[in-house]
Backbone as numpy.savetxt, mean C-alpha at the origin, in Angstrom:
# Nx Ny Nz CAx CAy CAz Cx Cy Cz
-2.88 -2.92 10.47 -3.72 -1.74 10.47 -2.83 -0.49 10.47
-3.21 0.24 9.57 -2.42 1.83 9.78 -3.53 3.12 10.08
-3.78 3.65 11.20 -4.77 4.75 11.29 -5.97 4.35 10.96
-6.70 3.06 11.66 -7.89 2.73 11.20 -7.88 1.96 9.83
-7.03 1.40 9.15 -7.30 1.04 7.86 -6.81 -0.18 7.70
-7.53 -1.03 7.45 -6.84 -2.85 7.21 -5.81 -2.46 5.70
-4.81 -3.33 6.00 -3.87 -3.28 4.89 -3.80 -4.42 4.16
-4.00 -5.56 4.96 -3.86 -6.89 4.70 -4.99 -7.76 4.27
-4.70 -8.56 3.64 -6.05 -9.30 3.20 -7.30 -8.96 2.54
-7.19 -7.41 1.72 -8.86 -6.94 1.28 -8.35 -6.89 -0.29
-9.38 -6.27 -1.17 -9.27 -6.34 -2.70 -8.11 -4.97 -2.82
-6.95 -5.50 -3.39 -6.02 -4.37 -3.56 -6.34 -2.62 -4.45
-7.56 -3.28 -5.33 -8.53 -1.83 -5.71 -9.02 -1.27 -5.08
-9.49 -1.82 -3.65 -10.17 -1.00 -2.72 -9.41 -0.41 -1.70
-8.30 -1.01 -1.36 -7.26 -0.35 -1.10 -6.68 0.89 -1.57
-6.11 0.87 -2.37 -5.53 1.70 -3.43 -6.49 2.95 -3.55
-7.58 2.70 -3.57 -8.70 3.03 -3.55 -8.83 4.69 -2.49
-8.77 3.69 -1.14 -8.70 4.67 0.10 -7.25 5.32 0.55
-6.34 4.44 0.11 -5.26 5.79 0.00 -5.33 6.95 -1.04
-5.42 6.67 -1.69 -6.19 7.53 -2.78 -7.03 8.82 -2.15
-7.67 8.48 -1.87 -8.82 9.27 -0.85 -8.36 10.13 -0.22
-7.96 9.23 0.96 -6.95 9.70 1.93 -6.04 11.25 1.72
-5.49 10.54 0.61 -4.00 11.36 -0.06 -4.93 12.90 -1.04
-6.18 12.69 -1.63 -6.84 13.85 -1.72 -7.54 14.72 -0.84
-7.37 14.01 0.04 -7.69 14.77 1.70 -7.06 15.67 2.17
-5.63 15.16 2.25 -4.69 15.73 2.81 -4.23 14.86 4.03
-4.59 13.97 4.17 -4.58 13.16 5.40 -3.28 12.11 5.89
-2.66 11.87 4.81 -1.53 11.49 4.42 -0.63 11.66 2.98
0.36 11.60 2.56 1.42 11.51 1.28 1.28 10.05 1.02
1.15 9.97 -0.42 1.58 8.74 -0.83 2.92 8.82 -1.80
3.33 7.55 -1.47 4.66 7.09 -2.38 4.01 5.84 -3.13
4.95 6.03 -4.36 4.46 5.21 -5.79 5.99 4.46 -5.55
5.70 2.80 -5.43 7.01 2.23 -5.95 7.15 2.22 -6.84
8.38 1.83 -7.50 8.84 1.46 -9.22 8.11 0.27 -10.40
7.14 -0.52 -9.41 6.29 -1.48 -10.21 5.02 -0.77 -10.40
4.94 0.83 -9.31 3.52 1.09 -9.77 2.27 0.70 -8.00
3.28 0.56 -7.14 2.45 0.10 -5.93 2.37 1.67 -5.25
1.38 1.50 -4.69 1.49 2.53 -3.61 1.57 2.31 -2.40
1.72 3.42 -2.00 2.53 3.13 -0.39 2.44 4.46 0.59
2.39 4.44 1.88 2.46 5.65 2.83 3.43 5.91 2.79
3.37 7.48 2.45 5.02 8.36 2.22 5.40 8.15 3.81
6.53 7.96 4.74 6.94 8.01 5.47 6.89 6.76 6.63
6.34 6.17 6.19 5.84 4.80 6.86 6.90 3.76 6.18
7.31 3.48 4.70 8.22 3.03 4.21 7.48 1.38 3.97
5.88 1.83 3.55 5.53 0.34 3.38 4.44 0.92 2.13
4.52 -0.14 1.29 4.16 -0.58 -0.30 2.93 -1.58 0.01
1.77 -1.17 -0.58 0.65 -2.13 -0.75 1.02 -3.26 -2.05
1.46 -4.47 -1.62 1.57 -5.65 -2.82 0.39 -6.51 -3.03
0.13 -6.80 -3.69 -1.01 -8.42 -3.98 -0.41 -9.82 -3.61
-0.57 -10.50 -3.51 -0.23 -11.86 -3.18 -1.69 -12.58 -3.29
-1.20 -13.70 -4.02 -2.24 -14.78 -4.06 -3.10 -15.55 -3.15
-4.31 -15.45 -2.64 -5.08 -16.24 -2.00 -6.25 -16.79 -3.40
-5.93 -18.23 -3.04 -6.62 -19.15 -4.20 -6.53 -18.79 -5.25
-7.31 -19.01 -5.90 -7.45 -18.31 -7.28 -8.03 -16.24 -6.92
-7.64 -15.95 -6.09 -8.11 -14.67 -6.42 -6.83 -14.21 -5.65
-6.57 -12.57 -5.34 -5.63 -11.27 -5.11 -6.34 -11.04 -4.06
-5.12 -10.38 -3.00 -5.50 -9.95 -1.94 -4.57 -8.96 -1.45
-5.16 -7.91 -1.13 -3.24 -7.12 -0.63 -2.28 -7.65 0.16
-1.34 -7.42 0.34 -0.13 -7.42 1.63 0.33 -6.34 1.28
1.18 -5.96 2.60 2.22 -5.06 2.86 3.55 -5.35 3.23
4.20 -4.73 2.38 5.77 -4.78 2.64 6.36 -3.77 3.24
6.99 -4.02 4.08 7.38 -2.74 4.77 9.34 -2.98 4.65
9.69 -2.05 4.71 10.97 -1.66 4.68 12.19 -0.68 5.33
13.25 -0.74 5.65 13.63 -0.57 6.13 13.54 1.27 5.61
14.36 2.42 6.12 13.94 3.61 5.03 15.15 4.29 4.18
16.36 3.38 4.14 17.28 3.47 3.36 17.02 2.51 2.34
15.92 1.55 1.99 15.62 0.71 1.29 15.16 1.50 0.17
15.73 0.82 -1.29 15.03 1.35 -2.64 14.27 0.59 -3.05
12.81 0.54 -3.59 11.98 -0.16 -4.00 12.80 -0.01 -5.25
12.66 -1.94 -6.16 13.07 -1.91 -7.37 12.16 -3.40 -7.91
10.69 -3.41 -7.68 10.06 -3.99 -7.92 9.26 -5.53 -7.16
């Protein structure tokens, strides 16, 4: 959870979705990794997909903040 918001396990569009939101709010910065993920500017974590069954589900990667996303 980050500020009320499941990160893990929901449809990565709906995700994406509410940072989105969020980030036209003013409520937080987002960062774009290099594959195109988004992510909380300063938090140093990237919304990914990962497979549950046949369908997508988000995860989060989080990183260290000298870390370069390179896909």
């Amino acid at each position: 959870m980050h500020d009320g918001m499941k990160l893990i396990g929901q449809k990565v569009t709906a995700l994406d979705a509410a940072l989105i939101e969020r980030a036209e709010r003013g409520d937080m910065d987002l960062a774009i990794g290099c594959s195109g993920d988004l992510g909380i500017h300063g938090c140093n974590m990237y919304v990914r997909s990962v497979r549950a069954g046949d369908g997508m589900v988000s995860a989060a990667r989080f990183c260290d903040a000298d870390w370069e996303d390179h896909g």
